[in-house]
C-alpha positions as CSV (number, residue, x, y, z in Angstrom):
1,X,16.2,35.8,42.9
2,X,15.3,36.1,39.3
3,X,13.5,33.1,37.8
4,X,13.2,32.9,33.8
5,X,10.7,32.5,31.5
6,X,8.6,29.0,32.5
7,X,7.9,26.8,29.7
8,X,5.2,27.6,26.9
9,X,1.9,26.2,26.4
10,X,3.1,24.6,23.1
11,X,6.6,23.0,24.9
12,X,4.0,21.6,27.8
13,X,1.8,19.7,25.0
14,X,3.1,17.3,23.2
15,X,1.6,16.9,19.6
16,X,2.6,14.1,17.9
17,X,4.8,14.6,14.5
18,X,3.1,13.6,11.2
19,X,4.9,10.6,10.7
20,X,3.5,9.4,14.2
21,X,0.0,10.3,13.2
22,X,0.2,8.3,9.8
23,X,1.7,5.4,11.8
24,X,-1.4,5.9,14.2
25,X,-3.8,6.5,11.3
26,X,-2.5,3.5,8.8
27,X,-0.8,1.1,10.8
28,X,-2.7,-1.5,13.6
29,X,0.9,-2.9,15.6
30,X,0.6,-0.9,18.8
31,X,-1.8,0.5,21.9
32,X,-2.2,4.2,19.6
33,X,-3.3,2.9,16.5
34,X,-5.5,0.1,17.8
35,X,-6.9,2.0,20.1
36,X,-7.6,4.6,16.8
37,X,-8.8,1.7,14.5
38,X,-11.1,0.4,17.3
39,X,-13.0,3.9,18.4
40,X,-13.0,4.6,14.9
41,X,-15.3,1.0,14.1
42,X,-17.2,2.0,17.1
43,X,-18.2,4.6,15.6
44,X,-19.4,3.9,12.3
45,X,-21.3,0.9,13.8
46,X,-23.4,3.5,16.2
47,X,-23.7,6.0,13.1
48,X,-25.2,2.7,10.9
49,X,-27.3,2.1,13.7
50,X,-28.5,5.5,13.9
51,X,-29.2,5.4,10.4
52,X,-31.1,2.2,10.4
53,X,-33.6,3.7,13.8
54,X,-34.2,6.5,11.8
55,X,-36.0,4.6,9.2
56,X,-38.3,3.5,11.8
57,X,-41.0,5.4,12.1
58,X,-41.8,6.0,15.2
59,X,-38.5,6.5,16.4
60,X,-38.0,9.5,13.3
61,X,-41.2,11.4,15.1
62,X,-40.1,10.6,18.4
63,X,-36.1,11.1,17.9
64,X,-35.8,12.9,15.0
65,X,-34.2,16.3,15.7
66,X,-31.5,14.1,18.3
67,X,-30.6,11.7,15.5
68,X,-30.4,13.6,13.0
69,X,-27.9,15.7,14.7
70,X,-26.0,13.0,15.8
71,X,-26.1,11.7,12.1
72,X,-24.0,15.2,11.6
73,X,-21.9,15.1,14.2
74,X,-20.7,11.4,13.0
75,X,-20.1,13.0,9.5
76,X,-18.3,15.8,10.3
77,X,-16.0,13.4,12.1
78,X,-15.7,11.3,9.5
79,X,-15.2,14.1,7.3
80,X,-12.1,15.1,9.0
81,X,-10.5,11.6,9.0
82,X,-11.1,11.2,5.3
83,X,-8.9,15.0,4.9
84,X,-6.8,13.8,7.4
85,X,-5.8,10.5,5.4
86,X,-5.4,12.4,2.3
87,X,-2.9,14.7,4.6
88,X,-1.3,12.0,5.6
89,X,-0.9,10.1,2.7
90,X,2.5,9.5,1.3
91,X,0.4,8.6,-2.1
92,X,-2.9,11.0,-2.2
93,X,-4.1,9.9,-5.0
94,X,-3.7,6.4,-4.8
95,X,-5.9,6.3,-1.4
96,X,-8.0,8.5,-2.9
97,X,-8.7,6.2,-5.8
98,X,-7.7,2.8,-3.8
99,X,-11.4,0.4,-2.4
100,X,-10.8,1.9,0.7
101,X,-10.5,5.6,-0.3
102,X,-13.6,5.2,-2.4
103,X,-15.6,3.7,0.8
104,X,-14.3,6.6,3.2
105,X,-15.7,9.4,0.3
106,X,-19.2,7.1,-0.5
107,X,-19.4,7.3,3.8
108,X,-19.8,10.9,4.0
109,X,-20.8,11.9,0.7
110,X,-24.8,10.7,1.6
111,X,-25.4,13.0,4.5
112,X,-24.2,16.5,2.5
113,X,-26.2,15.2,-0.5
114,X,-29.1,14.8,1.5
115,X,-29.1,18.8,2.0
116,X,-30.3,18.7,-1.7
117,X,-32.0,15.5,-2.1
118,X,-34.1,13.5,0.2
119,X,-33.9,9.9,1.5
120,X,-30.1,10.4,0.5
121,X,-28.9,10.3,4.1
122,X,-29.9,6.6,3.9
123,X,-27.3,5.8,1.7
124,X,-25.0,6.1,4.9
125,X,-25.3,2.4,5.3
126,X,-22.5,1.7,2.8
127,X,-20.5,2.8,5.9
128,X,-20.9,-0.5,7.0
129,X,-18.7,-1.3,4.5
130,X,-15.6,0.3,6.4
131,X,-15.9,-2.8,8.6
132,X,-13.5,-4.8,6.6
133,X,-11.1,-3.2,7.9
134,X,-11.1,-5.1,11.6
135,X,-9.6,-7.8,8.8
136,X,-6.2,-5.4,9.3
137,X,-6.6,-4.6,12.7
138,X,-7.2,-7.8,14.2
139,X,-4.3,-9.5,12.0
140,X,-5.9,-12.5,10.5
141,X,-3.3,-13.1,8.0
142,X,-5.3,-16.6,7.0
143,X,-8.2,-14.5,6.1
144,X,-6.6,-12.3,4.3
145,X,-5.1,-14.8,2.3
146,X,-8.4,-16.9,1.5
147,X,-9.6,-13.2,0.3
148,X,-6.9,-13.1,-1.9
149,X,-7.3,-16.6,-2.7
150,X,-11.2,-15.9,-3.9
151,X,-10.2,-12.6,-5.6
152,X,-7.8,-14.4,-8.0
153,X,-10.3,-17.3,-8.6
154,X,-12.7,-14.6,-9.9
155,X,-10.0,-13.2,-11.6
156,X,-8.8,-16.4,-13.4
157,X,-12.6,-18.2,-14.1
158,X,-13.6,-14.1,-15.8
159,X,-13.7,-15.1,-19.2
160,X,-16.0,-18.8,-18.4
161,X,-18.6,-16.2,-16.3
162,X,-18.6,-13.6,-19.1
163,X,-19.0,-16.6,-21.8
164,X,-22.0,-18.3,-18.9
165,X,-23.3,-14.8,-18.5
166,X,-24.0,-14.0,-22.1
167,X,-25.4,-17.5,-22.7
168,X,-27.9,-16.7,-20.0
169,X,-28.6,-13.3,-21.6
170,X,-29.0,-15.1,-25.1
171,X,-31.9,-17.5,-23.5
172,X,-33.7,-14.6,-21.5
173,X,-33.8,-12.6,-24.9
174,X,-34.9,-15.7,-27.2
175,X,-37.5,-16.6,-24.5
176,X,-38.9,-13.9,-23.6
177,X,-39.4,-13.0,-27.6
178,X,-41.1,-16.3,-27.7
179,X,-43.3,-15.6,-25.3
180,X,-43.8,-12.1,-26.7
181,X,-45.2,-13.9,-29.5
182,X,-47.5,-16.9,-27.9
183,X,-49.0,-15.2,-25.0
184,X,-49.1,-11.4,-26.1
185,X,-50.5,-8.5,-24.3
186,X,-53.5,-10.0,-22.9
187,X,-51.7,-12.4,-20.4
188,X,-49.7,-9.2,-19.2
189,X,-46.8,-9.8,-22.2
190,X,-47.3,-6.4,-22.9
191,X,-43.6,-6.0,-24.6
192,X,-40.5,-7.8,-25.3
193,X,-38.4,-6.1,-22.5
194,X,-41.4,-7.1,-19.9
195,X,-41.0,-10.4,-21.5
196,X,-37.5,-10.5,-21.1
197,X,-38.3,-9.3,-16.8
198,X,-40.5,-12.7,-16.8
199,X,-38.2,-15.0,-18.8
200,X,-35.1,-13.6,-15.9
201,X,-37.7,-13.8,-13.0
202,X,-38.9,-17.4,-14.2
203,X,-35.0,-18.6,-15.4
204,X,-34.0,-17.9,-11.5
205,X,-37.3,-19.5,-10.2
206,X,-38.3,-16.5,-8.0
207,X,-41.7,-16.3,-10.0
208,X,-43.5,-13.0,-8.5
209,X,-46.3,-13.9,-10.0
210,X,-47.4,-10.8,-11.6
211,X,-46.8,-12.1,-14.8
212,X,-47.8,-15.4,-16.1
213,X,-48.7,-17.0,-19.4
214,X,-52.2,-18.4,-19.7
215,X,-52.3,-20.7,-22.9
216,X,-50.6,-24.6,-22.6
217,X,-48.0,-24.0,-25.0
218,X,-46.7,-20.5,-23.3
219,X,-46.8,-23.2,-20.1
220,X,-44.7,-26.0,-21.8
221,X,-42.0,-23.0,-22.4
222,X,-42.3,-21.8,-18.8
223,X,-41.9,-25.5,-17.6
224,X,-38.9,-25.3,-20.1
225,X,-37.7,-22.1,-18.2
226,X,-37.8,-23.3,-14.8
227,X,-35.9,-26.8,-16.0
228,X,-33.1,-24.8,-17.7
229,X,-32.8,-22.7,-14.6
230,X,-32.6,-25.4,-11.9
231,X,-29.9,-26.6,-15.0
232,X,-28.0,-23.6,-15.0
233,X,-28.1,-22.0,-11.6
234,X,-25.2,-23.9,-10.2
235,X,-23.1,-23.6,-12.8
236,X,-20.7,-20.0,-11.7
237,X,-20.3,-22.0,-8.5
238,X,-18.6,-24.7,-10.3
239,X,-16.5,-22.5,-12.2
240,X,-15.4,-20.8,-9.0
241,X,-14.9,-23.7,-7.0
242,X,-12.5,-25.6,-9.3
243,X,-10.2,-22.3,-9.4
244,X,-10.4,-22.4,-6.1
245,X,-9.2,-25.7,-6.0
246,X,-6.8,-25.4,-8.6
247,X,-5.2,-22.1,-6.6
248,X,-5.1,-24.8,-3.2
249,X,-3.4,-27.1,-5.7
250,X,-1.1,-24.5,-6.8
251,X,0.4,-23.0,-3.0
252,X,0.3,-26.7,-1.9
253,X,2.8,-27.9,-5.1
254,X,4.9,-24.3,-4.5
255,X,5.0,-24.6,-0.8
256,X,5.5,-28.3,-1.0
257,X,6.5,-29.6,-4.2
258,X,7.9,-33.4,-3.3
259,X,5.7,-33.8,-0.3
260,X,4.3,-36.9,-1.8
261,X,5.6,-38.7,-4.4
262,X,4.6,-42.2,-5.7
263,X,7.3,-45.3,-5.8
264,X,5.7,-46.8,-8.0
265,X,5.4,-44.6,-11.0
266,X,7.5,-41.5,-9.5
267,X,4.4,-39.2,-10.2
268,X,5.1,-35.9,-8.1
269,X,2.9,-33.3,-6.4
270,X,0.4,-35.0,-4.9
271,X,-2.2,-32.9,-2.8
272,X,-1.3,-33.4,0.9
273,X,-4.3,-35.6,2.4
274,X,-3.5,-37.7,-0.7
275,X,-3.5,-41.7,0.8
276,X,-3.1,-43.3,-3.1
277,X,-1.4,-42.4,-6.3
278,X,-3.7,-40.8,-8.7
279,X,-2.2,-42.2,-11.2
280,X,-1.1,-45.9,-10.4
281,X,-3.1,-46.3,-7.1
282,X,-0.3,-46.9,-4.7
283,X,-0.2,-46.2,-1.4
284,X,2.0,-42.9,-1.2
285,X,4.3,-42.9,2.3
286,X,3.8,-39.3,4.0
287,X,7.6,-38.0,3.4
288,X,8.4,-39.8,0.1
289,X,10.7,-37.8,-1.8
């Protein structure tokens, strides 16, 4: 009895298609692609971990040579997901050039430049970065939206922080020439730009302490500093705050624009723990339209 051919090593294994692997890769819905996401976090928190021991010490001239290999072995693994993403990509260059992209290069990038420059290796931390992506694996839609939220309340309050920033900028360079000028080299003043490092230091009330002004005037103006920055220092979380409340405002009156209207005066949009008219003081009624 003549048997044929029995099957071939490649018909026995099974290698998934390329589609499958960028579902695997990019997608977090099922057992293959969590189970990827979740080895993959694993991981880079061990390799920030090694990283972080090898700073120590004691534990470099002790575990040195085993670290640093493992360091390698981490990279090279990391080195063929980041190809492998590219590869998979149905838009190279926009996950090349996309946050993410950019995090997966800065992750591996340390570790090779560390073959020409030292302490590089370090720089490995920024893996930790990687970790936002258990925001896409775990499916928290709400936190993804309250990070969109923020993001467009930066966006939106730009120009008030550029227009706070430079203000700040103008003070620091108007004190600090001031103080140029009244205390001079001999209390440590030694320049304007070293001025302008105390004016910052003092404006944000950290005060090192390795510079400070010795007559009573250049005192009165640091006592001026200090004021202006306890003044000052809340002010960008105002800005971002009341864009943040003014985005809340905005989904509440799009998701539910006559929730709460008054009888009295037939204002509309009220937010939703509203109890009285903003405008006329009435009690609203819950389902008013």
């Amino acid at each position: 009895m003549v048997h044929g051919p029995g099957p071939s090593l490649p018909d026995m294994i099974s290698l998934p298609s390329k589609k499958r692997l960028a579902h695997i890769v990019y997608e977090s819905d099922d057992r293959a692609s969590k189970a990827f996401d979740l080895v993959l976090l694993v991981m880079i928190l061990l390799s920030v971990v090694i990283v972080i021991f090898d700073s120590v010490q004691q534990i470099h001239e002790n575990f040195g040579p085993l670290l640093y290999w493992l360091e390698w072995f981490f990279t090279l693994i990391f080195s063929v997901e980041y190809i492998l993403r590219i590869w998979l990509s149905n838009n190279k260059s926009g996950y090349v050039f996309s946050f993410y992209g950019i995090v997966d290069l800065l992750a591996i990038l340390p570790t090779y430049l560390s073959l020409f420059l030292l302490q590089t290796q370090y720089l490995t931390v920024i893996r930790a970065l990687r970790f936002l992506r258990i925001l896409r694996i775990l499916k928290l839609p709400e936190y993804l939206k309250e990070a969109s939220r923020l993001t467009d309340a930066l966006k939106h309050s730009k120009a008030k922080i550029q227009i706070f920033v430079g203000s700040v900028l103008t003070i620091v360079l108007v004190m600090g020439s001031v103080m140029y000028i009244i205390e001079g080299p001999e209390s440590g003043f030694t320049s304007i730009p070293r001025s302008m490092y105390w004016a910052i230091v003092t404006l944000t009330t950290v005060g090192y302490g390795d510079i400070a002004p010795a007559t009573d005037f250049g005192q009165f103006m640091a006592s001026l500093i200090m004021l202006i920055g306890y003044a000052i220092i809340a002010v960008p979380t105002g800005i971002v705050t009341s864009e943040l409340v003014s985005a809340r405002n905005a989904d509440e009156i799009k998701n539910f624009p006559d929730l709460k209207t008054c009888n009295a005066c037939n204002l509309k949009n009220h937010s939703l723990d509203a109890i009285f008219c903003r405008r006329c003081g009435t009690r609203l009624s819950p389902k008013t339209k």
